[in-house]
N, CA, C and O of each residue as an XYZ file, in Angstrom:
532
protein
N     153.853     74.953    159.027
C     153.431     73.680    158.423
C     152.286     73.050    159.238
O     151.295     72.517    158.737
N     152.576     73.191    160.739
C     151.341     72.530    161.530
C     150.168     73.103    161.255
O     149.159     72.397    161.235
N     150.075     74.826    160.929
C     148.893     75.320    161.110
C     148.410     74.991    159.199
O     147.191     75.132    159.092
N     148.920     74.706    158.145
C     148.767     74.302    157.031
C     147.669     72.870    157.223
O     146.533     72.733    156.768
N     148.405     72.006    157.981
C     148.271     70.507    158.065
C     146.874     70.688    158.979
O     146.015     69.816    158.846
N     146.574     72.046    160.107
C     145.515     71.341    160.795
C     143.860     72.182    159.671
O     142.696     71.831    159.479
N     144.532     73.101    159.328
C     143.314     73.398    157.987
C     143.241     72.825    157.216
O     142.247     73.081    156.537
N     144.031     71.795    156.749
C     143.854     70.580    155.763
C     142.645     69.913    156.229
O     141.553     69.870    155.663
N     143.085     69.260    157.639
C     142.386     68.745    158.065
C     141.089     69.375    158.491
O     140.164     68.567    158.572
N     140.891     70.221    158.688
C     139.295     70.687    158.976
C     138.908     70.642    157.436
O     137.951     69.931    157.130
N     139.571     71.339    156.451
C     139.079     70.984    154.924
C     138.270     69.920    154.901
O     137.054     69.854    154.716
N     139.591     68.554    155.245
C     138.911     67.381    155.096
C     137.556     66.689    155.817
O     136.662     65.964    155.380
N     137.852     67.283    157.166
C     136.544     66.839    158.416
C     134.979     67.415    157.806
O     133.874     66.880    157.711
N     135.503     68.744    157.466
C     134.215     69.736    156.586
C     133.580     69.133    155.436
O     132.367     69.016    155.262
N     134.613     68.719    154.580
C     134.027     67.770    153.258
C     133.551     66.507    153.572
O     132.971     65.781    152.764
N     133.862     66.134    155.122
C     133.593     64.454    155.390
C     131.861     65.111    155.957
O     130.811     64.578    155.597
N     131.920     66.064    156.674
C     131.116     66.183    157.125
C     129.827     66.303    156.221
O     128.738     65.798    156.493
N     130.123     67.046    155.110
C     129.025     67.214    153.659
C     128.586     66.346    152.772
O     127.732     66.325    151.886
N     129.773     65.274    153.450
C     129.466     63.653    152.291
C     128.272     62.796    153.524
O     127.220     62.229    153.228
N     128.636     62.892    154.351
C     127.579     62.117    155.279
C     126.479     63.092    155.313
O     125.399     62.514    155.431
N     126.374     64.428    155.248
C     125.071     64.768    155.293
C     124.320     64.652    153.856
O     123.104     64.836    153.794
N     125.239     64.278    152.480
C     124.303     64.035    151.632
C     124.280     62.302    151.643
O     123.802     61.734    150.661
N     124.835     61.469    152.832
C     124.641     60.314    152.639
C     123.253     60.150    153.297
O     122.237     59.546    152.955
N     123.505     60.733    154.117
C     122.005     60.874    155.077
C     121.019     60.830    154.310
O     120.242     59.878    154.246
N     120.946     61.958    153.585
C     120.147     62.843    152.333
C     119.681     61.589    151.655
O     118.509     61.251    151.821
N     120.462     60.877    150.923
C     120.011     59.775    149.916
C     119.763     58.595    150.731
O     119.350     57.646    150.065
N     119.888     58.382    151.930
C     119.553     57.295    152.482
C     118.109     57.769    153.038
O     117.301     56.862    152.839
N     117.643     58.647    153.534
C     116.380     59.015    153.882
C     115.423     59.061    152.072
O     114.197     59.090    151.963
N     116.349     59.055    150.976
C     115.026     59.300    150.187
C     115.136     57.542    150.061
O     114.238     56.864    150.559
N     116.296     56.890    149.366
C     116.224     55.410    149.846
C     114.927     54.923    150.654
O     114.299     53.971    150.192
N     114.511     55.516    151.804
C     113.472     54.717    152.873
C     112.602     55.677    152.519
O     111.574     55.439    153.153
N     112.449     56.645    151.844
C     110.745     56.783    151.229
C     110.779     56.298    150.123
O     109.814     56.504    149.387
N     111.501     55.783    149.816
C     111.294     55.146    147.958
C     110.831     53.644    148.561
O     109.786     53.207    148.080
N     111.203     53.186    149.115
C     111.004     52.043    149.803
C     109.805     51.361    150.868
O     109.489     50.244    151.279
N     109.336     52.880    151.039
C     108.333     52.691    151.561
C     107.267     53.268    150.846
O     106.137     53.142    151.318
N     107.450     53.964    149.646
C     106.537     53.547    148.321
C     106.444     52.687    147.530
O     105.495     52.850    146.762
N     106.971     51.894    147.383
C     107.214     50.873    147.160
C     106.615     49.452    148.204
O     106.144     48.442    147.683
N     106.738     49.614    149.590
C     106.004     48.831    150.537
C     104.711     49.088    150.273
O     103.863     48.212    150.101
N     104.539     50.133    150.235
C     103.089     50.641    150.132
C     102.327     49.976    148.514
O     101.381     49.197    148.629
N     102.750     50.299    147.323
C     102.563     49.968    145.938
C     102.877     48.070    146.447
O     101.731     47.680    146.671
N     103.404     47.406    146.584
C     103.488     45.354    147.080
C     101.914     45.750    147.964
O     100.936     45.006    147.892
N     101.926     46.631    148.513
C     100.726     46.199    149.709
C      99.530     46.562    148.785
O      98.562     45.809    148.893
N      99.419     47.658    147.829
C      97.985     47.416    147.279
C      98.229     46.396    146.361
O      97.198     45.726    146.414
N      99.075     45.809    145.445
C      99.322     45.317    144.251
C      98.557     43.966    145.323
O      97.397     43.741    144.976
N      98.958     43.252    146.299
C      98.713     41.957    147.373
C      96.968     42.725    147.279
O      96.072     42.127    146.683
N      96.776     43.818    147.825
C      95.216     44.078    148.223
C      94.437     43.810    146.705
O      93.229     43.582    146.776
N      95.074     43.829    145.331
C      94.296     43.657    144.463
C      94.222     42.442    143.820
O      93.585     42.122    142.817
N      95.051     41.728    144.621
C      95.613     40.409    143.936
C      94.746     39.434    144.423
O      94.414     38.495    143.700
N      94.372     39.538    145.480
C      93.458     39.105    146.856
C      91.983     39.531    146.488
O      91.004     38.800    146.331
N      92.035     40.296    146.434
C      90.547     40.852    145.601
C      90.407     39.963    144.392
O      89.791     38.913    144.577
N      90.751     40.142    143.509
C      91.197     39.174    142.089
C      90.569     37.844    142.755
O      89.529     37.207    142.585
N      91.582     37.744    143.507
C      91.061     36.077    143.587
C      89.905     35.648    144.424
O      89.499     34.488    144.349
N      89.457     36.356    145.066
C      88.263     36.361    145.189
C      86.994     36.461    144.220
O      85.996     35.742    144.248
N      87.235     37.385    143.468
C      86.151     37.560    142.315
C      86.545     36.543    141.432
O      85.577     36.456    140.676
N      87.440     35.662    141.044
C      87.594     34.487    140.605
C      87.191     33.310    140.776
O      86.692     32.546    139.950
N      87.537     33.063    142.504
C      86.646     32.243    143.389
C      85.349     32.192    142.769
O      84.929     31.277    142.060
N      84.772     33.205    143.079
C      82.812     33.816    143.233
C      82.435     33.399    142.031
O      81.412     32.726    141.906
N      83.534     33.882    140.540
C      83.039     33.011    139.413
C      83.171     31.739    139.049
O      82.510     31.125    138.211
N      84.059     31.363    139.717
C      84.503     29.509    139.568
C      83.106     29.515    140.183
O      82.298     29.649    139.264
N      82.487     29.423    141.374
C      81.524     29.163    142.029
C      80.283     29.640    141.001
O      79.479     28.770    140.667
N      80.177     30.494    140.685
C      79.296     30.801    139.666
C      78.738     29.903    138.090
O      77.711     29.820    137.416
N      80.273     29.307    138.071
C      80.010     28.867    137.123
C      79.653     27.496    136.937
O      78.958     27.051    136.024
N      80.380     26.623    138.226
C      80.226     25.749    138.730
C      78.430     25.529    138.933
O      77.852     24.525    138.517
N      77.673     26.766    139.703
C      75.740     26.984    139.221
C      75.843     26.578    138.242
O      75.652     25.372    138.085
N      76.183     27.392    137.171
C      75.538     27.356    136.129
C      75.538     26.130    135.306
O      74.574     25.739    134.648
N      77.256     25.266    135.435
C      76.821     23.918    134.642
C      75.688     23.100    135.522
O      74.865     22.319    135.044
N      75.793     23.367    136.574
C      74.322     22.115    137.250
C      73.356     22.357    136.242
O      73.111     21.485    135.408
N      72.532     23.935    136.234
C      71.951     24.576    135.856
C      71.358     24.117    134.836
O      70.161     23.843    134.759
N      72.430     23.979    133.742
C      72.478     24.015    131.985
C      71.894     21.969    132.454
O      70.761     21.566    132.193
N      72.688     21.315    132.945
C      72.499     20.388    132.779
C      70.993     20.045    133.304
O      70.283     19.506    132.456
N      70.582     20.210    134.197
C      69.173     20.201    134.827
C      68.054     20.817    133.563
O      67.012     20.277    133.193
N      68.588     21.959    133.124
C      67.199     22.634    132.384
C      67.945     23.291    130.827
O      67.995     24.442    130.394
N      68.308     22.373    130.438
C      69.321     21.982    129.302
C      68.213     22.795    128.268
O      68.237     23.934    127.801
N      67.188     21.616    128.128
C      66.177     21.548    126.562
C      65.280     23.015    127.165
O      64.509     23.542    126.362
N      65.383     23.487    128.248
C      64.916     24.712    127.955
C      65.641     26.143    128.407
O      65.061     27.206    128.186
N      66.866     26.106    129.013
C      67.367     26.921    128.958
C      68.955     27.172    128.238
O      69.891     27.867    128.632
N      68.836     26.435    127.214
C      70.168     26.057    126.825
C      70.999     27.255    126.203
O      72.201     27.425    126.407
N      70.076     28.180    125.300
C      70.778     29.170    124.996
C      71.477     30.453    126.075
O      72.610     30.873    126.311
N      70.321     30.708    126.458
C      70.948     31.843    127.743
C      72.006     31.157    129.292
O      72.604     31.825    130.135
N      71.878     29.430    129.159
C      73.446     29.110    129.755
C      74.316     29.473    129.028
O      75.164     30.314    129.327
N      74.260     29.112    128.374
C      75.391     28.953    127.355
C      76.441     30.540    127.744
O      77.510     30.829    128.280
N      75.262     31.221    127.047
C      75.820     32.526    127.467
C      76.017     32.729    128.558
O      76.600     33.791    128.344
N      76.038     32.665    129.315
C      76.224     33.087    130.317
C      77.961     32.211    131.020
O      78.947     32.639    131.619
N      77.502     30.799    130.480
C      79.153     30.396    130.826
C      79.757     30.947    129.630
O      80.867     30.859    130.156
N      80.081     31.545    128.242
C      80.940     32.203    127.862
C      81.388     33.342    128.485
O      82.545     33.686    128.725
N      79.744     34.205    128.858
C      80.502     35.077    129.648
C      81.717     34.714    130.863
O      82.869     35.145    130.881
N      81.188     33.963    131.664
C      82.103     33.907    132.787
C      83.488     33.525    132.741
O      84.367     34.112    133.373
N      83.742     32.205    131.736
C      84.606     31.760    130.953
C      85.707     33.421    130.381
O      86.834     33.877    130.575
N      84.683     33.710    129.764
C      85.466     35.558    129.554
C      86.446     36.374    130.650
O      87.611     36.770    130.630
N      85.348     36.409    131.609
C      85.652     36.658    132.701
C      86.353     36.007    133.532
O      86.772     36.789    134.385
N      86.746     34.796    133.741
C      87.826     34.230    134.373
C      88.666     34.609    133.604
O      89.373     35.534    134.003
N      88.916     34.066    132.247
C      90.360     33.788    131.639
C      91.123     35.567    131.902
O      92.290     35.872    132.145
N      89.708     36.576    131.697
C      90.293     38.378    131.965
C      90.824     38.242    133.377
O      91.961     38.692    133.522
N      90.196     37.669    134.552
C      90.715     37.604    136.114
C      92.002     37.306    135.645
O      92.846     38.199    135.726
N      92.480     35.643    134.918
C      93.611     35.285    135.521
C      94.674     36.104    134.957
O      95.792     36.175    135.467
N      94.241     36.862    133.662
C      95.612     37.288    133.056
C      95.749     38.488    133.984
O      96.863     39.010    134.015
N      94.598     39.109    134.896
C      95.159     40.206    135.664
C      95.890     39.926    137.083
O      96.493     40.625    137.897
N      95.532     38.537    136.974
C      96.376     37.502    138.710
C      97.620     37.666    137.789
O      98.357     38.525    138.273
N      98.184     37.074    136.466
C      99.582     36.900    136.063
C     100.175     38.364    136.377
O     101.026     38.574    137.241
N      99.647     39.268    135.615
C      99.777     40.938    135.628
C     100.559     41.503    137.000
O     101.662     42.042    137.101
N      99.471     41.142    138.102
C     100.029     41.391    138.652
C     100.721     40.321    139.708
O     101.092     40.629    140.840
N     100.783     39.508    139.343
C     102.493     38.497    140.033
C     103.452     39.584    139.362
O     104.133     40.420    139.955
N     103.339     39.364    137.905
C     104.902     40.477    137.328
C     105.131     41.328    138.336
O     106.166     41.303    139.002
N     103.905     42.370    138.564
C     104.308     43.731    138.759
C     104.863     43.619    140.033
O     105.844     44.338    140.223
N     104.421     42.755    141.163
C     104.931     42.304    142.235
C     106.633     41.970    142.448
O     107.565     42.357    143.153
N     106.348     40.924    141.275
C     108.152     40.493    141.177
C     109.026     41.652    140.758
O     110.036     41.812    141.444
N     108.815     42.527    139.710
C     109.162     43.553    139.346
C     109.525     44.508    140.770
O     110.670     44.951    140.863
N     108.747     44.738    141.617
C     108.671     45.583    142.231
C     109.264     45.265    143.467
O     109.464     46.132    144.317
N     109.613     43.861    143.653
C     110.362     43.139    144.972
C     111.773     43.035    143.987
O     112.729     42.920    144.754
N     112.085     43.035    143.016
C     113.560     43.281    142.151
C     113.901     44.557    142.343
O     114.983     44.613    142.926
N     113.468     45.559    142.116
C     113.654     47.404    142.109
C     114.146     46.896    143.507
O     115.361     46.714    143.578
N     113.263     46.585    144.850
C     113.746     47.079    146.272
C     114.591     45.707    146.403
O     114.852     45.722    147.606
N     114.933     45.014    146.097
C     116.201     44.217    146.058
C     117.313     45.094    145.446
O     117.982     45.606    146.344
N     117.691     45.403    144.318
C     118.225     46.290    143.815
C     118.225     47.239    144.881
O     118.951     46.874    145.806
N     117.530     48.575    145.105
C     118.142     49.677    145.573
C     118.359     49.230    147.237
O     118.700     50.184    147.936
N     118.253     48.313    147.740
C     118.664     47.517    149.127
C     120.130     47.514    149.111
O     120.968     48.068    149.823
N     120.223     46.547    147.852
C     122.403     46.411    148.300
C     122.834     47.217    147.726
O     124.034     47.346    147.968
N     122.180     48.379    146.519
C     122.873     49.848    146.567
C     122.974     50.418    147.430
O     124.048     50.957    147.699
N     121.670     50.547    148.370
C     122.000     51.247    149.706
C     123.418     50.712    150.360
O     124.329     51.536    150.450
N     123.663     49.214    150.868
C     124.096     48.785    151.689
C     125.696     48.823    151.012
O     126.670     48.415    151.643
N     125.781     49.404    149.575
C     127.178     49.209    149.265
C     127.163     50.732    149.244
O     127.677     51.246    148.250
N     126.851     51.233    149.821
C     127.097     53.167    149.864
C     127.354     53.300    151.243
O     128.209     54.104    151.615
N     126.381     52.240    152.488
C     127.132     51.950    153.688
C     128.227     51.998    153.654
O     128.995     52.892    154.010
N     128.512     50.442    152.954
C     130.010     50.248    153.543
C     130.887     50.968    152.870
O     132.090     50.892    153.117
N     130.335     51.837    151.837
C     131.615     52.615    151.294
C     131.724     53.661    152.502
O     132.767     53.735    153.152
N     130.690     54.413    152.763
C     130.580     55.471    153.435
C     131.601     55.238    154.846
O     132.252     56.139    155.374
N     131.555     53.766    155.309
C     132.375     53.459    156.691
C     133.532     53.235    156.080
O     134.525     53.773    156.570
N     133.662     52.541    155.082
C     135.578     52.622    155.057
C     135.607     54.044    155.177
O     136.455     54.316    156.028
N     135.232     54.773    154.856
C     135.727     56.311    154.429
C     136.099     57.019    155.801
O     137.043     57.767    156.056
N     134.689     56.383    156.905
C     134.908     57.022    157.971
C     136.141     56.040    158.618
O     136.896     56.649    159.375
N     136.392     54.823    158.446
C     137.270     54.092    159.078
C     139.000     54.747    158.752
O     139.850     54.975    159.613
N     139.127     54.924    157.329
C     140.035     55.443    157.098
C     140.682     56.708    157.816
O     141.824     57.151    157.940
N     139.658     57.004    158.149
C     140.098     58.960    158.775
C     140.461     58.144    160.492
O     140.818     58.840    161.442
């Protein structure tokens, strides 16, 4: 019976041992998913930042151009004009790509919220398991 009971137990130590090496396993892809993900927040911030810069440059741009229109109105009135629709164009296209990417940001700080306390509830499952033994 003892020698039954101590191959049980290596059974069990062997299978404990194969559950932590695929815990390992999914916790190492966990921290490259996560750090694709760090990486994807860090350009989504590098384009967001960009964005608002080229937003800036056209607020400022456009901000010229009404002096502009107003100063040389009776003779340049048509090609202001155009030119603040264009920009007008062009902001309102900036901001919906600033909203765009807030989503994709929030979106993407929800996913690694999410797979965070999945990780951390596969922890603590993984330690009762070892606590139990």
């Amino acid at each position: 019976q003892m020698l039954a009971d101590v191959e049980s137990s290596r059974k069990r130590v062997a299978q404990l041992e194969s559950e932590i090496i695929a815990f390992k396993a999914e916790a190492m892809k966990h921290k490259r998913e996560r750090q694709r993900w760090e990486e994807e927040r860090q350009r989504l911030t590098a384009s967001h930042h960009a964005v608002q810069a080229k937003l800036e440059q056209d607020r400022v741009e456009f901000e010229d151009l009404r002096v502009l229109e107003f100063e040389k109105l009776k003779k340049s009135k048509a090609f202001t004009e155009g030119k603040m629709r264009q920009t007008l164009a062009t902001n309102a296209a900036l901001q919906k790509e600033i909203t765009s990417l807030r989503e994709s940001m929030e979106q993407l700080e929800a996913k690694h919220k999410a797979a965070e306390r999945k990780l951390k509830a596969q922890c603590e499952s993984q330690q009762q398991r070892l606590t139990t033994l």
